[in-house]
C-alpha positions as CSV (number, residue, x, y, z in Angstrom):
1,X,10.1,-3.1,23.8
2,X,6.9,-1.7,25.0
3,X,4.9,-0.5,22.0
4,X,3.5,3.4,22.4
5,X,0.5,4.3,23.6
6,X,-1.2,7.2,21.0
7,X,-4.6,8.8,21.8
8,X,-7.1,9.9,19.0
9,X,-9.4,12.5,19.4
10,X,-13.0,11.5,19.1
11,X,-16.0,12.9,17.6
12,X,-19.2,14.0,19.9
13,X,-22.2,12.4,18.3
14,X,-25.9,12.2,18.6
15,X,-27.0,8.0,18.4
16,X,-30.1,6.7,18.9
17,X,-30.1,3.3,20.9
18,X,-32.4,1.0,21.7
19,X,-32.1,3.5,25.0
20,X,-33.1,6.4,23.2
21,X,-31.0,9.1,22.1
22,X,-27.8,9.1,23.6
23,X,-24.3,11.1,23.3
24,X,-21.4,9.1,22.2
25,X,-17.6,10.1,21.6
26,X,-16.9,8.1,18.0
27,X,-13.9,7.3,16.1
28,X,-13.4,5.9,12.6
29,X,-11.7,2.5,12.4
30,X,-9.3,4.1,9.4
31,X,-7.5,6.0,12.5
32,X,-7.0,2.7,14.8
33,X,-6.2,0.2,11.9
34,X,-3.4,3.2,10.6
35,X,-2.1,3.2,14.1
36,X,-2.0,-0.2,14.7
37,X,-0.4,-0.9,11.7
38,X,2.2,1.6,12.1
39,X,3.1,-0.1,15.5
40,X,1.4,1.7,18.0
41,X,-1.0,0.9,20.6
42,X,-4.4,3.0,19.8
43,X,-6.4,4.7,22.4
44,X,-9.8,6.9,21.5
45,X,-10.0,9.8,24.0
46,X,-13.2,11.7,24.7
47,X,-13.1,15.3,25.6
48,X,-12.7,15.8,29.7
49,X,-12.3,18.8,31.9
50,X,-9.8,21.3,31.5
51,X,-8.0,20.3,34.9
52,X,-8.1,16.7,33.3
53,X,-6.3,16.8,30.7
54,X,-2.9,16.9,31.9
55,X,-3.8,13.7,33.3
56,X,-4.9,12.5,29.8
57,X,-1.2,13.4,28.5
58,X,0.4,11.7,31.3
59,X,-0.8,8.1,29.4
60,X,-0.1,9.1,26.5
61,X,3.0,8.7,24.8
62,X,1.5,10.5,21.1
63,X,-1.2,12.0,19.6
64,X,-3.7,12.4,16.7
65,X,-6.2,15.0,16.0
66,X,-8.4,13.8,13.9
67,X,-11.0,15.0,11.3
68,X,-14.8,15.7,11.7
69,X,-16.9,18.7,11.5
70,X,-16.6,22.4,11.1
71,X,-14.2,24.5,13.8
72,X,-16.8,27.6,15.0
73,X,-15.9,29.9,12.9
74,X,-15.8,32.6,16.2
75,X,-12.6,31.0,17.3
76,X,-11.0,32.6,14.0
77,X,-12.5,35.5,13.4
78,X,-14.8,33.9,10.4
79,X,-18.8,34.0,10.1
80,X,-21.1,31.3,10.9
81,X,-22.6,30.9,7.4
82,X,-24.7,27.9,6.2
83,X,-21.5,26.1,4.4
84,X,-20.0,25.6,7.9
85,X,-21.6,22.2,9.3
86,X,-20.8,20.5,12.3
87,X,-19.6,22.5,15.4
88,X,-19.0,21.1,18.4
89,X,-18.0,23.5,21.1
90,X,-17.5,20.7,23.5
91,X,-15.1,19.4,21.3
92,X,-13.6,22.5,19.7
93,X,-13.1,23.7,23.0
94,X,-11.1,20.4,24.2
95,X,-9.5,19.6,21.1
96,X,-7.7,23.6,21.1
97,X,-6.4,23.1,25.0
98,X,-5.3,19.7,24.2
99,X,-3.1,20.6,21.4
100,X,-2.1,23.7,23.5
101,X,-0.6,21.3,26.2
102,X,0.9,18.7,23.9
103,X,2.8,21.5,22.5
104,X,4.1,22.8,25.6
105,X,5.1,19.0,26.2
106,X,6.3,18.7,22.4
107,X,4.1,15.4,22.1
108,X,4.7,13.8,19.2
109,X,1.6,15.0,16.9
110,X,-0.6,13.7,13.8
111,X,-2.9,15.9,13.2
112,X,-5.4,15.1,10.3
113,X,-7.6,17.3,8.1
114,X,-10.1,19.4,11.2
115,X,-7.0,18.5,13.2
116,X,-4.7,20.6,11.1
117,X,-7.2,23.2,11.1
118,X,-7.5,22.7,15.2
119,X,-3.8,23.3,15.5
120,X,-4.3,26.2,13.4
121,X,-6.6,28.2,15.3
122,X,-5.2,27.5,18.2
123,X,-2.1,29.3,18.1
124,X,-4.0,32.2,16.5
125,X,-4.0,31.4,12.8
126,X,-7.3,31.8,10.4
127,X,-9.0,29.3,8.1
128,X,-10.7,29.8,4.6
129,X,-13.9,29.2,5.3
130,X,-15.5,27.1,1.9
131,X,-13.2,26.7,-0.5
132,X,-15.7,26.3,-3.3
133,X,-17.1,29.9,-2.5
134,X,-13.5,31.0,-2.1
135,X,-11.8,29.6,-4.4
136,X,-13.8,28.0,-7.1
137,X,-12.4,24.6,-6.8
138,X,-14.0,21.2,-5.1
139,X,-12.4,19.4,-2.5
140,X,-14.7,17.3,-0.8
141,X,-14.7,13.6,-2.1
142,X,-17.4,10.9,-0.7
143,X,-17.5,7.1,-1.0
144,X,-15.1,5.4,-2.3
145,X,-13.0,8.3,-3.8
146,X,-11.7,8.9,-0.4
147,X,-9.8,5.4,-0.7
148,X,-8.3,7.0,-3.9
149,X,-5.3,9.6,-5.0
150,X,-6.9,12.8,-6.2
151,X,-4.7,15.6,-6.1
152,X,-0.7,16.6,-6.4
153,X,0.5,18.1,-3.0
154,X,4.2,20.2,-3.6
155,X,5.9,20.3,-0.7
156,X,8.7,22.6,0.6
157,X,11.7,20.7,0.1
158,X,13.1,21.4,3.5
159,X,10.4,20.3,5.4
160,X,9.3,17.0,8.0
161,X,6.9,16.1,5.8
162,X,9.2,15.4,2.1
163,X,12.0,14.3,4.4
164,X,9.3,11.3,6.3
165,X,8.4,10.4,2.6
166,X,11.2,11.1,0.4
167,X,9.3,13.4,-2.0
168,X,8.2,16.5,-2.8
169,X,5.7,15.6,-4.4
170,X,2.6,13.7,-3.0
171,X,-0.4,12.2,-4.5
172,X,-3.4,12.2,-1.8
173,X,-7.0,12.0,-1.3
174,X,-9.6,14.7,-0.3
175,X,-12.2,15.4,2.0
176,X,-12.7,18.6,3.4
177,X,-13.9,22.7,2.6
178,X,-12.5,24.2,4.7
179,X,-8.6,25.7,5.1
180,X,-5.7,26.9,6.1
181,X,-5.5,30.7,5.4
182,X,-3.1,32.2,7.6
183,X,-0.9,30.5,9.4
184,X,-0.7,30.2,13.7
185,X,1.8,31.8,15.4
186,X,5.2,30.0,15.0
187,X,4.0,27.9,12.0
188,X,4.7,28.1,8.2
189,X,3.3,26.4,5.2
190,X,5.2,23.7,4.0
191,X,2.7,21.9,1.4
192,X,0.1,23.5,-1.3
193,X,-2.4,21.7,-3.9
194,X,-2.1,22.7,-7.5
195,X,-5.3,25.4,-6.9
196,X,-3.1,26.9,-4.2
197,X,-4.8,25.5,-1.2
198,X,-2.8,24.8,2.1
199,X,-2.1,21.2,2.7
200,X,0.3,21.1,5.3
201,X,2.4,23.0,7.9
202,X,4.5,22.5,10.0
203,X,6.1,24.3,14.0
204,X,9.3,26.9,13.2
205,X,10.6,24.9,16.3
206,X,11.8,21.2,14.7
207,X,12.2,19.9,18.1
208,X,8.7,19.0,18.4
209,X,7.4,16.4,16.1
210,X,4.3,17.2,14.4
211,X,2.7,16.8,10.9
212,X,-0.2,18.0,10.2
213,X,-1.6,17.7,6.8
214,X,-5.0,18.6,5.0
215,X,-5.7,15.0,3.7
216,X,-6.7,11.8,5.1
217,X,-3.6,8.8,5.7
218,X,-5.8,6.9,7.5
219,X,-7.8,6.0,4.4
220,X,-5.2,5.7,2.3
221,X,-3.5,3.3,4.4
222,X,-6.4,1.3,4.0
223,X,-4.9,0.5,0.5
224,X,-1.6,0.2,1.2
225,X,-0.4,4.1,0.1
226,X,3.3,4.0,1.2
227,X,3.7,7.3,2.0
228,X,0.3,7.4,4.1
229,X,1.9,4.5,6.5
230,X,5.1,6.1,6.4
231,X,3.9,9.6,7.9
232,X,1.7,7.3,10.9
233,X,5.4,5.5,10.9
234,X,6.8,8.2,11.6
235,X,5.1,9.6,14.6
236,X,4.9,5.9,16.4
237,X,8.6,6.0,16.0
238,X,8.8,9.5,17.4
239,X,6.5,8.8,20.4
240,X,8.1,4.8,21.4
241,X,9.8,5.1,24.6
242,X,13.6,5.5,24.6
């Protein structure tokens, strides 16, 4: 049986190469190895042309939007203030017509952390824009943490999410500061930390197979967190060819 084909966004970087400086389209190895493990046949895709990207989809048999920087806050209504970091029009600007088209093609969909936040704002929903001015509370872990359980998720026992994993209850890492606030058009929220944070949501319409959580699987698949590799599982299985 021929093994899906799933494409991970990328993240537009500045390098400097023996070259000089040069732009680059990068991707965490956490993302591939997840995919891979899960069965799946990783590809990384840089952002392309509007008129492209239907052609992008056509390869693809699933999707992930991954994590990186900051979403410009302009998309949402929010102000640019010096906690958001790392906008990248170019990629905000792909990443929010890509998930636009997967949906009207109900691609089976990851979407991970900025991807969340991506889908988001993208079918018209807002975002908290630092939780630790917000809210009071820290969610940003670095190092090694992120290869560690910090926080209780409760999700909605009706939803994708508790059914792929078989709880309602989900211990998971952290990395962001940003949020969900109000949710996009034709989503709901289906999973909250303890501090009240959104950490999932999922589409009203259950015939299209996303899950999109705040957290990061791909780390946490690195050490072998069974409900990580079941979620990435979950969408290989929902994008292999019948």
């Amino acid at each position: 049986m021929n093994k899906p084909i799933i494409g991970i966004s990328s993240r537009p970087r500045s390098l400097t190469t023996s070259q000089g400086d040069s732009h680059a389209y990068t991707l965490q190895h956490t993302y591939r190895d997840a995919v891979v493990r899960a069965g799946g046949v990783p590809i990384s895709l840089p952002a392309v042309p509007y008129e492209d990207i239907d052609a992008m989809l056509d390869i693809l048999d699933g999707l992930v939007l991954s994590g990186g920087g900051d979403i410009n806050p302009e998309l949402w209504g929010g102000t640019l203030t010096s906690a958001i970091y790392g906008v990248s029009d170019e990629r905000d600007t792909f990443e929010i017509s890509l998930i636009r088209k997967a949906a009207e093609r109900k691609m089976p969909t990851l979407a991970i952390c900025r991807g969340m936040q991506v889908v988001n704002v993208a079918f018209g929903g807002t975002l908290i824009a630092d939780i630790p001015a917000a809210v009071g509370t820290e969610h940003m872990l670095r190092g090694d943490a992120v290869l560690e359980t910090f926080q209780a998720v409760q999700l909605e026992p009706e939803c994708r999410i508790a059914e792929i994993a078989g709880t309602t209850s989900l211990a998971v890492n952290s990395i962001h500061h940003q949020a969900v606030d109000i949710p996009g058009d034709g989503f709901r929220i289906v999973g909250r930390s303890d501090d009240g944070i959104v950490e999932a949501i999922e589409h009203e319409d259950a015939s299209w197979p996303l899950i999109a959580v705040q957290w990061h699987p791909e780390y946490l698949d690195q050490v072998d967190d069974k409900h990580s590799r079941l979620l990435f599982e979950a969408l290989v299985t929902d994008a292999s060819p019948v």
